[in-house]
C-alpha positions as CSV (number, residue, x, y, z in Angstrom):
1,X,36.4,41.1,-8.6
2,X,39.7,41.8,-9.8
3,X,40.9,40.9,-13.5
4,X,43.1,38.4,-12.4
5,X,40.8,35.9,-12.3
6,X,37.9,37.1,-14.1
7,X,37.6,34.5,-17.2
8,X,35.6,36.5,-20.2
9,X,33.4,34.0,-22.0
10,X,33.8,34.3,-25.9
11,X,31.5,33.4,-28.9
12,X,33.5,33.1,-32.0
13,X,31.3,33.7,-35.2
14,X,34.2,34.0,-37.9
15,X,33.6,32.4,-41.4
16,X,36.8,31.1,-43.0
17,X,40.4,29.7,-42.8
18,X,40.6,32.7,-40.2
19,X,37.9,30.9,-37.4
20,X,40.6,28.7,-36.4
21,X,43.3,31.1,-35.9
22,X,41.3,33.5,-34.2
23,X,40.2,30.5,-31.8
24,X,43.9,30.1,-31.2
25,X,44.4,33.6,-30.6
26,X,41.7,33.7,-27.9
27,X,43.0,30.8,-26.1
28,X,45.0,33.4,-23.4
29,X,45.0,33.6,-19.9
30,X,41.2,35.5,-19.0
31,X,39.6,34.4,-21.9
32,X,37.6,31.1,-22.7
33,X,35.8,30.5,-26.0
34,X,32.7,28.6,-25.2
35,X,31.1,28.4,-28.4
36,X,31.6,28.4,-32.3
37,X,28.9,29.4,-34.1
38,X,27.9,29.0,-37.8
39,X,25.8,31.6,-38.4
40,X,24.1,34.2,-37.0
41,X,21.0,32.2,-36.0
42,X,23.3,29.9,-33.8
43,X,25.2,33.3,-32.2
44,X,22.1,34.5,-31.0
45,X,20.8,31.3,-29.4
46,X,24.4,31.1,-27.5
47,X,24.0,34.4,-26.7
48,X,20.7,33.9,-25.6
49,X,21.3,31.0,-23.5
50,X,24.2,32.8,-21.3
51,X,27.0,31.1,-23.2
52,X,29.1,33.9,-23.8
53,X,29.9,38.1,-22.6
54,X,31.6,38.5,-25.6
55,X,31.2,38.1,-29.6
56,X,34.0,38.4,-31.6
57,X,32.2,37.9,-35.1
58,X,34.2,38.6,-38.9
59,X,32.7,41.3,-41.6
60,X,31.1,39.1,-44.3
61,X,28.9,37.0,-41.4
62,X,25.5,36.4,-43.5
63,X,22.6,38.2,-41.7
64,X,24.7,40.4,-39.3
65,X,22.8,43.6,-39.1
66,X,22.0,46.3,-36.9
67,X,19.0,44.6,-35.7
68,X,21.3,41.2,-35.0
69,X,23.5,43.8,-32.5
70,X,20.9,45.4,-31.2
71,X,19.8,41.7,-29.8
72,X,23.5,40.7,-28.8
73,X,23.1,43.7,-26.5
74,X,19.7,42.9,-25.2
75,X,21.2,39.8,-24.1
76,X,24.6,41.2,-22.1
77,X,26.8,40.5,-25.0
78,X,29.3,42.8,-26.3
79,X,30.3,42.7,-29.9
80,X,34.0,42.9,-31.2
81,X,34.2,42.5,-35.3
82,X,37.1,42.0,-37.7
83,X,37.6,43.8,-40.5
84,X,40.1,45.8,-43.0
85,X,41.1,49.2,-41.6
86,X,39.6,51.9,-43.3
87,X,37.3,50.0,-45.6
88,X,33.5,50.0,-46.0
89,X,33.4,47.4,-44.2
90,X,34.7,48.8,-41.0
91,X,32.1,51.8,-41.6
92,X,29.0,49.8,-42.2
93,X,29.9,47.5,-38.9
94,X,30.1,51.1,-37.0
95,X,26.9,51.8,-38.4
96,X,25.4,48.9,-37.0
97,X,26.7,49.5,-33.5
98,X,29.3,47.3,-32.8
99,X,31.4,47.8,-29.7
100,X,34.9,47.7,-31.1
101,X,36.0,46.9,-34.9
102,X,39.5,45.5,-35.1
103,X,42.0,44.9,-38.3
104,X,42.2,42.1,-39.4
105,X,45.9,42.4,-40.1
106,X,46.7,43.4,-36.8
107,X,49.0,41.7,-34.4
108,X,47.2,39.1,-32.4
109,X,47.3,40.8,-29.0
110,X,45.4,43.6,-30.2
111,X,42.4,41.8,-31.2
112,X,43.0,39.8,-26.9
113,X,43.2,42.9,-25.3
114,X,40.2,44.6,-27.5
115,X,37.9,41.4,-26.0
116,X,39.6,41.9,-22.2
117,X,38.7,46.0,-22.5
118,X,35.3,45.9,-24.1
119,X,33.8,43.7,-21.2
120,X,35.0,46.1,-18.4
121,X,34.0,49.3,-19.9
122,X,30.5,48.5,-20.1
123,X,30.0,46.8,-16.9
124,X,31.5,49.9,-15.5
125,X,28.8,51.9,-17.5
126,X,26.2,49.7,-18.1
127,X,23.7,52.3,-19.4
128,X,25.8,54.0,-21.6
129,X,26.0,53.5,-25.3
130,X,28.2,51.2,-27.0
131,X,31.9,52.7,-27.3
132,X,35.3,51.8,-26.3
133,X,38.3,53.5,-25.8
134,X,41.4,53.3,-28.4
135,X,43.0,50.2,-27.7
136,X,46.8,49.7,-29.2
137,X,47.3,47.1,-31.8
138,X,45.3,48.0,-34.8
139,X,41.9,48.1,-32.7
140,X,39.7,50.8,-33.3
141,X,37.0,52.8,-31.2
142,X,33.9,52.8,-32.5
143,X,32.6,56.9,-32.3
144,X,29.6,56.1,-31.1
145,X,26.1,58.2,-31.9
146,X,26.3,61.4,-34.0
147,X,26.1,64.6,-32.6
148,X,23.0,65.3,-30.8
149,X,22.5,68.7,-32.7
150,X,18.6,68.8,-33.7
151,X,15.7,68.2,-31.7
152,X,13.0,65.5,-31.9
153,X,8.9,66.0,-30.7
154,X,6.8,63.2,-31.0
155,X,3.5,63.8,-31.8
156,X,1.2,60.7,-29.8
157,X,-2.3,60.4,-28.9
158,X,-4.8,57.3,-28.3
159,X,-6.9,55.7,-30.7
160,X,-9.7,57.3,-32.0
161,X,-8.4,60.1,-34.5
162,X,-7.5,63.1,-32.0
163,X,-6.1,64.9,-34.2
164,X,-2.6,63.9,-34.1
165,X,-1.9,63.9,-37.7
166,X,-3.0,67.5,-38.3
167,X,-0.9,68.3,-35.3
168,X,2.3,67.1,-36.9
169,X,1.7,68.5,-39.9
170,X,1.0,72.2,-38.5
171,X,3.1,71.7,-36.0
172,X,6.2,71.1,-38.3
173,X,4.9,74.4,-40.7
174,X,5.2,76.5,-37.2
175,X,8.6,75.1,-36.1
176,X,10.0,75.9,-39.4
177,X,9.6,79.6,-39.3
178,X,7.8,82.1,-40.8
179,X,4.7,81.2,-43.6
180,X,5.5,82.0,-46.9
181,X,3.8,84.6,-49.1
182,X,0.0,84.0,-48.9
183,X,-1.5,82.4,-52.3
184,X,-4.1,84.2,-54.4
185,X,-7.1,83.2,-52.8
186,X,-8.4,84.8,-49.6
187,X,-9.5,82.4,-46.8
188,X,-12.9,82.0,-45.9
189,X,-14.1,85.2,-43.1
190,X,-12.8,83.3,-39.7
191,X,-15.2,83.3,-36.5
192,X,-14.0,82.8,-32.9
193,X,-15.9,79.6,-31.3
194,X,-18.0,80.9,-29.0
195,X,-16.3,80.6,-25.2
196,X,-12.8,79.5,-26.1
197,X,-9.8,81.9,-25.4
198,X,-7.4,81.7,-28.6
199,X,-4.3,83.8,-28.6
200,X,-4.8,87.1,-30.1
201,X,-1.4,86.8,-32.4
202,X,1.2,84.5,-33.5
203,X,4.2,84.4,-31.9
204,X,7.2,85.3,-33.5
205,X,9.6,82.2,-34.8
206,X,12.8,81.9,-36.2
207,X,13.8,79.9,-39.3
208,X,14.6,76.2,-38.9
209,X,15.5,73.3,-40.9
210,X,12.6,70.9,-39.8
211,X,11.9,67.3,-41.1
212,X,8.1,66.0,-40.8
213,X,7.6,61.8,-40.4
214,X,4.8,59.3,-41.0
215,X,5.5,56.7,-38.5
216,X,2.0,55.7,-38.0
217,X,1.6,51.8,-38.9
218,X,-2.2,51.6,-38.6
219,X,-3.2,54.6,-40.7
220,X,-0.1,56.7,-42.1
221,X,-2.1,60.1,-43.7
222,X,0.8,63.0,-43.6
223,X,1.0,62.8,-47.5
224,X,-2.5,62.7,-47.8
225,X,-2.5,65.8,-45.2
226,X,-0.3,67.5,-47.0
227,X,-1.2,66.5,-51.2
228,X,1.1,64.8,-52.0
229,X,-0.1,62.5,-55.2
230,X,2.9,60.5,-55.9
231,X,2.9,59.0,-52.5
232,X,5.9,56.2,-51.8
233,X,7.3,54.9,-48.1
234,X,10.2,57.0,-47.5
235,X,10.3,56.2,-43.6
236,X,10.9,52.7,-45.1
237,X,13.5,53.1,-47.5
238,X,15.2,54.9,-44.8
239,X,15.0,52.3,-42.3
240,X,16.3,49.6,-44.8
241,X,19.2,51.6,-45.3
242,X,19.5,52.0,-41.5
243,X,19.6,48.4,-41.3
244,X,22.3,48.0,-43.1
245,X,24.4,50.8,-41.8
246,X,25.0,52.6,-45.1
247,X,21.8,55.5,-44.3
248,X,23.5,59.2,-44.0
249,X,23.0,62.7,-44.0
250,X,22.5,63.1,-47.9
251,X,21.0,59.4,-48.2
252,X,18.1,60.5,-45.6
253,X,17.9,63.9,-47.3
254,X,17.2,62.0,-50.9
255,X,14.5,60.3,-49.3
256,X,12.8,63.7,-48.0
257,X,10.9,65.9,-50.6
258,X,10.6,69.7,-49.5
259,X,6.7,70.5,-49.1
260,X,7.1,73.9,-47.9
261,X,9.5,76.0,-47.4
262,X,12.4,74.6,-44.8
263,X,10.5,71.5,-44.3
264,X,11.0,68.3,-46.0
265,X,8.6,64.8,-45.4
266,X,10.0,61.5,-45.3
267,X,6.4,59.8,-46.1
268,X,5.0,56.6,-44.2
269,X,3.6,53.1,-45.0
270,X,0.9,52.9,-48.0
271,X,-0.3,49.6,-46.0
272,X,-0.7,49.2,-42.7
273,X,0.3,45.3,-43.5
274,X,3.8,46.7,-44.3
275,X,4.3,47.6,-40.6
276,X,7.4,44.5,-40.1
277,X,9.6,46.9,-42.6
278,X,10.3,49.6,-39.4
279,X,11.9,47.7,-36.9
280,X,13.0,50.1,-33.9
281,X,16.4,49.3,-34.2
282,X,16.6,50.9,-37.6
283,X,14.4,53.4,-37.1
284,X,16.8,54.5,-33.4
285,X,19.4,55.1,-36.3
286,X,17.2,57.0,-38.5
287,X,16.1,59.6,-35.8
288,X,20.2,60.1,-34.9
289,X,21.2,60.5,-38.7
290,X,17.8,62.7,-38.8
291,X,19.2,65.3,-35.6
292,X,21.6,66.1,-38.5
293,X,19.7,67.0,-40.6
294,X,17.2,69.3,-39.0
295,X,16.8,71.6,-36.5
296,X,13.4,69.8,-35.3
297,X,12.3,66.7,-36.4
298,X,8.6,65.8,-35.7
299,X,7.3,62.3,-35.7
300,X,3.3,61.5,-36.5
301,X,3.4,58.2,-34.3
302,X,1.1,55.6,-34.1
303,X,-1.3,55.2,-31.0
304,X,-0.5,51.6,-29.9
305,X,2.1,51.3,-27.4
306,X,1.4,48.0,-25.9
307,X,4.0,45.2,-26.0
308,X,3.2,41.7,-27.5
309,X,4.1,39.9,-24.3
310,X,4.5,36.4,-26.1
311,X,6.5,37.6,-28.8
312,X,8.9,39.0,-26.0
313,X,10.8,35.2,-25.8
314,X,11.6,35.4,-29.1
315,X,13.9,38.9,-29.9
316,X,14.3,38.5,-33.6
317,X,10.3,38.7,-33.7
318,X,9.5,41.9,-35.0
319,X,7.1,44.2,-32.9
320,X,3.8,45.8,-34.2
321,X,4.4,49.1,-32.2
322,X,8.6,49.2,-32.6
323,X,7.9,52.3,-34.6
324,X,5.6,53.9,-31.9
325,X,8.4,53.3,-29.3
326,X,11.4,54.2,-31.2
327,X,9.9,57.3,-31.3
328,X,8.8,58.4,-28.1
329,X,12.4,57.0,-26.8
330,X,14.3,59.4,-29.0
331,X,11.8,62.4,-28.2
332,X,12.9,65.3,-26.7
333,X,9.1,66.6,-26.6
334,X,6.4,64.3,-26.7
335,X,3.3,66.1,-27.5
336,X,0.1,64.0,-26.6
337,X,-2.9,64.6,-28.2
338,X,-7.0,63.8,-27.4
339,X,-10.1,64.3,-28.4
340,X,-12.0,67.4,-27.2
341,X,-15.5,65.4,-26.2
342,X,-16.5,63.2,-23.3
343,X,-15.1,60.1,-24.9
344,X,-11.8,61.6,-26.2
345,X,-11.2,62.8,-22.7
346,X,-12.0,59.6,-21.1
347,X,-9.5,58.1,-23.4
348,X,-7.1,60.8,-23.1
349,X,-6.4,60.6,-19.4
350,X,-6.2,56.4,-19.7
351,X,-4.1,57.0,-22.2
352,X,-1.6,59.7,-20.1
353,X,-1.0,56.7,-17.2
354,X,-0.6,54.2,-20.0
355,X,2.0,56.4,-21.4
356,X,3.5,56.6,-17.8
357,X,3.4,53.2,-16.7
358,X,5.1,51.9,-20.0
359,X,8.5,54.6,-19.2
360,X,8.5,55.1,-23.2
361,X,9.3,58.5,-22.8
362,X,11.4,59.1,-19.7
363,X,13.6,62.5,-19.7
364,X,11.4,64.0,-22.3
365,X,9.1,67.2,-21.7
366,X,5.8,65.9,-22.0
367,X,3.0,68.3,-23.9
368,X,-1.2,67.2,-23.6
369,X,-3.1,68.8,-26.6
370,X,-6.8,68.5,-26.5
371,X,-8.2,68.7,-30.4
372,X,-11.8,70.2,-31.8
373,X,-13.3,71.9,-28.3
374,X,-16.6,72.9,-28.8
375,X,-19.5,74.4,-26.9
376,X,-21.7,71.5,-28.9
377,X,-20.6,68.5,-27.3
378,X,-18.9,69.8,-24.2
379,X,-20.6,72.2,-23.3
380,X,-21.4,76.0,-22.1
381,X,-17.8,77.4,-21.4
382,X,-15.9,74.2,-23.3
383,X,-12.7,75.4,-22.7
384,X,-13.2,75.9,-19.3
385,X,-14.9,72.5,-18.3
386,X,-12.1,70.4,-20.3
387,X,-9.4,72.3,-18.0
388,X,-11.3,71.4,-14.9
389,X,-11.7,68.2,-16.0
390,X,-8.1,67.2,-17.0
391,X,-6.8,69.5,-14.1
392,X,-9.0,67.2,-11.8
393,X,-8.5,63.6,-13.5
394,X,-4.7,63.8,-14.9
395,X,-3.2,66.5,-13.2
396,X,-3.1,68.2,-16.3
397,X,-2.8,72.5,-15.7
398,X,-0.2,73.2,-18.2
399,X,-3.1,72.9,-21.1
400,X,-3.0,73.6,-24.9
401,X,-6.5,74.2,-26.1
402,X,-7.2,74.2,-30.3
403,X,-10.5,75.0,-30.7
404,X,-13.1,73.6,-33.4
405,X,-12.1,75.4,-36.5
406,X,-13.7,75.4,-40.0
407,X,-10.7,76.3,-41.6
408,X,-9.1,72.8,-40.5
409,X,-11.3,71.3,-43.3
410,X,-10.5,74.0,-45.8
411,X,-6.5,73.3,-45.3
412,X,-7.5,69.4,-45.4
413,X,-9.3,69.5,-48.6
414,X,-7.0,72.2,-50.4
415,X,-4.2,70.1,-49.1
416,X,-2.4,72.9,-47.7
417,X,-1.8,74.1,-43.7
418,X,-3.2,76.4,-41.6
419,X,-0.1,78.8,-42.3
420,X,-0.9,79.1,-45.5
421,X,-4.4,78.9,-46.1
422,X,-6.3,80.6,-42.7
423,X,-2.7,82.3,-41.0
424,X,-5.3,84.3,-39.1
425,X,-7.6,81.3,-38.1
426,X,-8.3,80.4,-34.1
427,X,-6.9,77.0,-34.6
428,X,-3.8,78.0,-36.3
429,X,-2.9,80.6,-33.5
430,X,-3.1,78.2,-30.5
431,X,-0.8,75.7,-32.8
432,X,1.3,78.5,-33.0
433,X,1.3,78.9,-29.4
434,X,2.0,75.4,-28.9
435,X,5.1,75.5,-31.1
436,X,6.3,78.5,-29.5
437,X,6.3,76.2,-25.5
438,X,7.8,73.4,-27.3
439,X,10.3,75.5,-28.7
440,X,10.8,76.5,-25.1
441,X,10.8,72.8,-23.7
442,X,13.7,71.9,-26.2
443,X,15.8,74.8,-26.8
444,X,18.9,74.7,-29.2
445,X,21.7,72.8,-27.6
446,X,19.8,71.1,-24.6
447,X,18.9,67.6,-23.9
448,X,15.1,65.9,-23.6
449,X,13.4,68.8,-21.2
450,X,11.9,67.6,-17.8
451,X,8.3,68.4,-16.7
452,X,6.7,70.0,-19.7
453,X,2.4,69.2,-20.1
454,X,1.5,70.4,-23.0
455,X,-2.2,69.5,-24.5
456,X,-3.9,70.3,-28.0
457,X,-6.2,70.2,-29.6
458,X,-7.3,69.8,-33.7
């Protein structure tokens, strides 16, 4: 198909005395305006019908967000905006993920040949984020995502309270280094569960910068977890910003008290009701901004991950586990976690195909944690029989096993973890374990890992 006689298809959503002089400037050879649109409403019905390829839309468009691009791009539309160079207008239309912004004041064959360049580049690449090159004129390139530089681990699980929140939370206190100083009051004496193999010593780790998230929708319980009082949605307040391109670095960081020492909490939903307020396009912007900020950023999802099939018709509806999959698509290490009895491990390997079929997660090293194994419900030998069991119904033989462990419910009701209230204690050692493999799954500077079954338990 050669350019020549390739026509590019354009939706024009300018407001002002401009629309009809950017209409007249699109009238070239190649390119066909087929529709004017209002609002943004009407864009996204054009662009839903197959009207258009391309979008050329103006700054100050009422409703244009980063969710409104995100469903131009579902649809095969690429998005060209106008604005000022070097204004905060051009940085928040970055932000939302635009594929080219161009000056307003620039001659009008820049803004043509910004619309002829954007729709060849990413046919050419059609998985690849949005960017386009430097085009002459005034047009400008948008940068595309930040810098890769921190790592994400998504903790998962199905329903049925595995454990995944006391996962996270230990999980993120083991990434981040060291324990601090122990606290005046000795933990309880510590007995090994009889028949479960726990790691005789915690492995070494070095400090990092680590961020700890509440995206569960149904039942958010980090800040409970980890006692805080003054609890208030900080995943939301970041996502709002995210929406409307203006979250950073020191925006995300504001929203992020430190609970322990290198790790800050950005704290979830105090209503499961509230669940429409992270939409996964805000929250994709959230865990880039978040790479930034911390060397490992660990994510206490949700455990729904099926789609609302009639709600996928309509793309502005929002989705009751967005969240859920935002997450697990940005993980680098998804840790999945289940139950350590008959009916958690029933659940557990349903729940490993579900999480295979849906393709949430593909790239990412994948870690099984089976919670609370205990010789009462399982078993003589527990530890044993739940590795012959996943080994034989998920193909599970890379297993993490976190045994039964009193000192879970000391940490839970002191509001404290395992680090610091029972360092010594079965449970924490095999979470130490399990940070140590994902820390071997995602090392610094790499990409999602490939392969990795990892399973835990508590």
């Amino acid at each position: 198909m050669s350019g020549a006689t390739t026509v590019a298809t354009v939706l024009c959503a300018v407001r002002g005395a401009r629309e009809a002089e950017v209409v007249t400037t699109l009238a070239a050879p190649g390119l066909q305006v087929t529709r004017r649109c209002a609002d943004v409403v009407e864009l996204l019905a054009a662009a839903a019908a197959g009207a258009g390829r391309v979008a050329v839309v103006s700054c100050d468009l009422p409703a244009l967000d980063r969710q409104a691009i995100v469903d131009l791009h579902a649809h095969g539309v690429r998005v060209v905006a106008l604005a000022p160079g070097g204004t905060w207008e051009e940085g928040r239309l970055r932000a939302y993920g635009v594929d080219a912004v161009v000056d307003l004041d620039s001659a009008p064959d820049a803004l043509r040949d910004v619309v002829r360049a954007v729709l060849p580049l990413r046919e050419a690449e059609p998985g690849a984020p949005g960017a386009v090159r430097p085009v002459a004129g005034g047009a400008t390139a948008d940068p595309g995502p930040a810098p890769r530089l921190g790592r994400t681990v998504a903790v998962w699980g199905p329903t049925g309270a595995p454990g995944r929140t006391t996962v996270a939370t230990n999980l993120a206190a083991e990434l981040a280094g060291p324990p601090p100083a122990r606290r005046a009051r000795p933990p309880r004496r510590e007995r090994r569960p009889a028949d479960v193999d726990v790691p005789a010593a915690v492995p070494p780790s070095p400090d990092a910068e680590v961020l700890l998230v509440d995206a569960d929708t149904y039942g958010g319980s980090v800040a409970q977890r980890l006692g805080l009082l003054d609890e208030s949605p900080g995943l939301a307040a970041a996502a709002r910003s995210a929406g409307q391109g203006a979250l950073d670095a020191a925006g995300l960081v504001a929203l992020a008290p430190t609970v322990l020492p290198r790790v800050r909490v950005l704290t979830g939903l105090t209503r499961a009701a509230r669940w429409p307020e992270l939409p996964g396009a805000s929250l994709d912007a959230v865990w880039e901004v978040a790479r930034s900020v911390a060397d490992w950023t660990v994510v206490d999802c949700g455990f729904g991950i099926e789609r609302d099939e009639l709600l996928t018709y309509d793309t502005r509806a929002p989705q009751r586990n967005d969240a859920t999959w935002s997450a697990l698509a940005a993980a680098d290490v998804v840790v999945v976690v289940g139950a350590g009895d008959p009916v958690g491990l029933q659940r557990l390997v349903r729940a490993l195909d579900e999480l295979a079929e849906t393709g949430a997660c593909v790239g990412a090293a994948r870690a099984v944690v089976v919670n609370r194994v205990r010789a009462s419900v399982v078993g003589p030998r527990p530890e044993r029989a739940v590795r012959d069991a996943m080994s034989r119904y998920a193909s599970v033989d890379d297993l993490h096993v976190v045994p039964e462990d009193a000192a879970v419910d000391l940490g839970l009701r002191e509001g404290r973890t395992l680090a610091e209230s029972a360092p010594t204690s079965p449970a924490r050692r095999a979470l130490a374990q399990l940070a140590a493999h994902v820390r071997e799954a995602a090392p610094p500077g790499r990409g999602a890992a490939h392969g990795l079954v990892l399973e835990a338990a508590h």
